[in-house]
N, C-alpha and C positions, 0 to 999 in steps of 0.2 A: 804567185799569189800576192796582191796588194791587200796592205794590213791598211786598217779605215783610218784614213787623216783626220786628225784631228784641227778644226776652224783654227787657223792663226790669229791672237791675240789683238785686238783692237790696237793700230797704232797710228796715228795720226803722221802722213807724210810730211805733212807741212804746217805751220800753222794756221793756214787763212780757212785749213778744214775744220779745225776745234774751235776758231772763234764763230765759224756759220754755224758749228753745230751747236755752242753755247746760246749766239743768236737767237736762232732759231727754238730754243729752250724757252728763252727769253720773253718770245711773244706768245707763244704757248700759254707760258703763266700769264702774262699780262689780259692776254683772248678768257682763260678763265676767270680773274679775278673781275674784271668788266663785266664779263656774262652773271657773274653770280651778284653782283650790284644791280644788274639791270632787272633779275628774278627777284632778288629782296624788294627793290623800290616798288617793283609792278604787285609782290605781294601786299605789303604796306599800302599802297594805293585801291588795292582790294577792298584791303582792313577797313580804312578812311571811309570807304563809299557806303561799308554795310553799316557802319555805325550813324552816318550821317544817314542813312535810310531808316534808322531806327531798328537793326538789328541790333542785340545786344554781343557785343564779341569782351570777351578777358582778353588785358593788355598785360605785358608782364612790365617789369619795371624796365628792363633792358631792351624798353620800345624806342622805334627813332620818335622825335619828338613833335613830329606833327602828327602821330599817332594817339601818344600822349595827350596833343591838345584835342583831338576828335574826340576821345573817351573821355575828357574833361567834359566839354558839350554834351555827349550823349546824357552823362549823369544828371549836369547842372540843368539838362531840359526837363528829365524828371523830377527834380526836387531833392534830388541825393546830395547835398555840398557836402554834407559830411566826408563823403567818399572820393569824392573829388579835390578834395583840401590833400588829401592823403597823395596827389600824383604831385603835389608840389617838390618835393624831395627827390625823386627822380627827375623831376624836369631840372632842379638847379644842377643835378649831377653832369648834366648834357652839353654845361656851359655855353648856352645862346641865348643871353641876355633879351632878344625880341620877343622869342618864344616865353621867355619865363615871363616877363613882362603882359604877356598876354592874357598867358594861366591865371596871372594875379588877377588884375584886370577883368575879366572873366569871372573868378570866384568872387570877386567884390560884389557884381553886378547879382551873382547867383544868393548872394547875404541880404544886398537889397530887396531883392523880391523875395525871399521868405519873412525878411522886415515887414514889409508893405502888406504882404498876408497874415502874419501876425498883429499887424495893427487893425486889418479891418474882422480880426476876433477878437479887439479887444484884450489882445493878450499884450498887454503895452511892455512889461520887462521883458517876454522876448524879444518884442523889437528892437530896443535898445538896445539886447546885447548881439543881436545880429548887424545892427548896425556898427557897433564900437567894432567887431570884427570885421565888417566891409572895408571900415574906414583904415584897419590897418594894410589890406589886400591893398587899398589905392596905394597907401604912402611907402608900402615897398615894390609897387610895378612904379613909382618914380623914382625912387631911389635907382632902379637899374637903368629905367629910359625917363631922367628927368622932363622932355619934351613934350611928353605924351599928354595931350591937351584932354582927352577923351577921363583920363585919367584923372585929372585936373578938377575937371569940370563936374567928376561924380563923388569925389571927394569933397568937395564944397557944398555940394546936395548933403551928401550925411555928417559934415559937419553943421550947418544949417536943422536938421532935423534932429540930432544929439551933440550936441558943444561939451566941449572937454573945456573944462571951467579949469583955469589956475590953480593950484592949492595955496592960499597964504601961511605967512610965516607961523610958526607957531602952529599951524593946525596937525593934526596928528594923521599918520598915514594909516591909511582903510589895510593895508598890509602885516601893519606893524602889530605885534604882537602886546598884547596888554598888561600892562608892570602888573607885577602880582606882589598887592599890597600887605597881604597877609604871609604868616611863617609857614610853611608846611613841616618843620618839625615838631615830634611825637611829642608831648610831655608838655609844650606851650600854650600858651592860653593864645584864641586868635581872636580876643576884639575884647568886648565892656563884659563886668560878671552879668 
């Protein structure tokens, strides 16, 4: 009677067997992580196309960032900049400087033309204040890409259409809180009988 052998223990004869087998481990992992790059990107690039087609898709914040800048587009084509202002913050988390430069850039444009709709309702202090907000979206897409001509060029549009006038010396700041002339304790008198 043979009693049942039990498999002898993996042991490597030699070394040049554990480094093929490590190898070969090797590109294993490497064949999945490319594969699973090339399934995210092709999804992403999905995302991109519906959005640019005028599906509306949810982006989360942990989007790559030309994700990010589609659903900026998609918003600012509708008139949503509110909601769009809001991908700003995950876009500088991405740190690509082009891309954020863009988004600004972009949103500027998106301030402009609610400016320019509001102006032809007459509604002249929205304008304004959509404007003083376009004008800061330019000065910080140069701040990151000082070159950026396009940027340049729209910033001096709304500085031309609302000027940020100096403050002279002396003049008091619209910020500043207003000295309070009078006592607010009980029992005082606060001004003439």
């Amino acid at each position: 009677m043979n009693p049942a052998r039990r498999p002898a223990p993996f042991r490597p004869s030699d070394p040049g067997s554990l480094l093929l087998g490590l190898l070969a481990a090797g590109f294993a992992l490497a064949a999945g992580l490319f594969g699973w790059q090339a399934w995210d990107g092709r999804r992403t690039r999905a995302e991109v196309l519906a959005l640019a087609a005028g599906q509306d898709r949810p982006v989360p914040e942990s989007a790559r960032p030309d994700l990010l800048l589609a659903r900026a587009a998609f918003l600012l084509d509708r008139g949503r900049v509110e909601e769009a202002e809001a991908l700003i913050e995950p876009m500088q988390q991405r740190q690509q400087p082009q891309r954020l430069a863009m988004l600004l850039y972009n949103l500027g444009n998106g301030r402009l033309r609610t400016a320019f709709a509001a102006m032809e309702a007459q509604k002249i202090d929205d304008a304004a204040a959509n404007i003083r907000v376009a004008k800061d979206h330019y000065r910080r897409a140069l701040a990151v890409v000082p070159d950026d001509y396009d940027a340049k060029f729209n910033l001096d549009l709304a500085m031309r259409l609302v000027r940020d006038f100096p403050r002279q010396q002396g003049e008091p700041d619209e910020d500043a809180k207003p000295m309070s002339v009078w006592t607010d304790l009980p029992g005082r008198p606060r001004g003439l009988p």
